[in-house]
C-alpha positions as CSV (number, residue, x, y, z in Angstrom):
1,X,13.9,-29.0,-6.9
2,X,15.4,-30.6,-3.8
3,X,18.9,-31.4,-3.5
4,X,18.4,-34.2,-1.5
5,X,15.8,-37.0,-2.5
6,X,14.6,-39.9,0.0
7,X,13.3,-43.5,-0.2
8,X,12.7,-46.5,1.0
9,X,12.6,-49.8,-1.2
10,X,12.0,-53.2,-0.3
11,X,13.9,-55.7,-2.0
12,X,12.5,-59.5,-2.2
13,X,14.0,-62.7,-3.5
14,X,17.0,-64.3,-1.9
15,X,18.2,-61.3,-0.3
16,X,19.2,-62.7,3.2
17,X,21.9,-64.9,4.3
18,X,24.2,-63.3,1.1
19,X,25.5,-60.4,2.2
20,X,22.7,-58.2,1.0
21,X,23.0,-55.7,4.2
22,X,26.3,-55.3,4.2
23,X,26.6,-54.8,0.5
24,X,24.0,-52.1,0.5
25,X,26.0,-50.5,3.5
26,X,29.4,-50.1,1.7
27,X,27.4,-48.9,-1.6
28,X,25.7,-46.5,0.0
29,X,28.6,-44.9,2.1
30,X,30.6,-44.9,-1.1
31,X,27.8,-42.7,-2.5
32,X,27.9,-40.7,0.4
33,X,24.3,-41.3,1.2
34,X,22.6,-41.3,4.4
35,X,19.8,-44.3,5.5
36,X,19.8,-48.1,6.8
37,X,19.4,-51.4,5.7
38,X,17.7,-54.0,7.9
39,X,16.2,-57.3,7.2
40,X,12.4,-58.2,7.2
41,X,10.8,-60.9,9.0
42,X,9.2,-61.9,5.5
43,X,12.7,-62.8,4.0
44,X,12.7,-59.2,2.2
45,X,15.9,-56.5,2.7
46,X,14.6,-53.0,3.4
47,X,16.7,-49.8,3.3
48,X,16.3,-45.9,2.9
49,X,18.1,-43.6,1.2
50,X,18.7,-39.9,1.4
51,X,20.9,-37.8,-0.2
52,X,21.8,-36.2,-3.6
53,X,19.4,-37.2,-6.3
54,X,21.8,-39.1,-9.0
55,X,23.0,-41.2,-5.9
56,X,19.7,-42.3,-4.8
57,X,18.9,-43.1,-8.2
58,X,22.0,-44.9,-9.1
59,X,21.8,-46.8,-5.8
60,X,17.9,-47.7,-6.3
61,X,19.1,-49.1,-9.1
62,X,21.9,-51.2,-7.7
63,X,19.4,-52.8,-5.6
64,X,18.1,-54.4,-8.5
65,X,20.9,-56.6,-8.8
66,X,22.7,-56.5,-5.5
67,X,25.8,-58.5,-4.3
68,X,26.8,-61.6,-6.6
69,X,24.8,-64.4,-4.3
70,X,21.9,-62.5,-4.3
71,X,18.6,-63.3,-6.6
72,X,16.7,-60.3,-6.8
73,X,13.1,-60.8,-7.9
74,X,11.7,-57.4,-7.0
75,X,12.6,-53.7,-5.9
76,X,9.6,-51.7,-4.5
77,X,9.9,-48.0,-4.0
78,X,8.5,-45.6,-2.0
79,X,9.3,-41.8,-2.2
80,X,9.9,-39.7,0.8
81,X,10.1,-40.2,4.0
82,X,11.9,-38.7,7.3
83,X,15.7,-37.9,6.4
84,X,17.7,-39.9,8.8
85,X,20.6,-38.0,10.1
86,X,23.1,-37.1,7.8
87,X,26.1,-38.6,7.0
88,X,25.3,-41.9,8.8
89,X,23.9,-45.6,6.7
90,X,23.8,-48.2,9.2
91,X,22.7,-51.9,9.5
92,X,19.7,-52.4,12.0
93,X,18.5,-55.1,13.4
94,X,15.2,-56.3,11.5
């Protein structure tokens, strides 16, 4: 097995204008997890995640909830993906 598990998720409900991005920046880096987070012309919030297994997961599953404004209705997820480089989770423009 890998030690080091990507994804990508999209996150929908009201996920922008609440400090989704930059929530999912510090939560990340605190995992030490590699990726971005960017918002979606939709409304949505979507980020990828790369690094140890049990942080992906535990992150993914963050997402379902996110900062304290936020009302998450749905987390899409989508295995793999290119690793971005490591040691970096930044906010991009959508």
């Amino acid at each position: 097995m890998s030690a080091t598990r990507t994804v990508s998720v999209i996150v929908k409900g009201r996920v922008q204008g609440v400090s989704y991005r930059v929530w999912t920046q510090a939560e990340a880096r605190a995992r030490g997890l590699s990726g971005y987070v960017r918002n979606r012309d939709d409304g949505s919030v979507e980020a990828l995640f790369s690094g140890p297994p049990e942080a992906v997961d535990h992150m993914v599953a963050l997402c379902r909830s996110g900062p304290p404004a936020a009302r998450v209705t749905d987390v899409s997820l989508r295995e793999g993906g290119n690793p971005p480089e490591t040691g970096r989770f930044e906010i991009l423009r959508g």
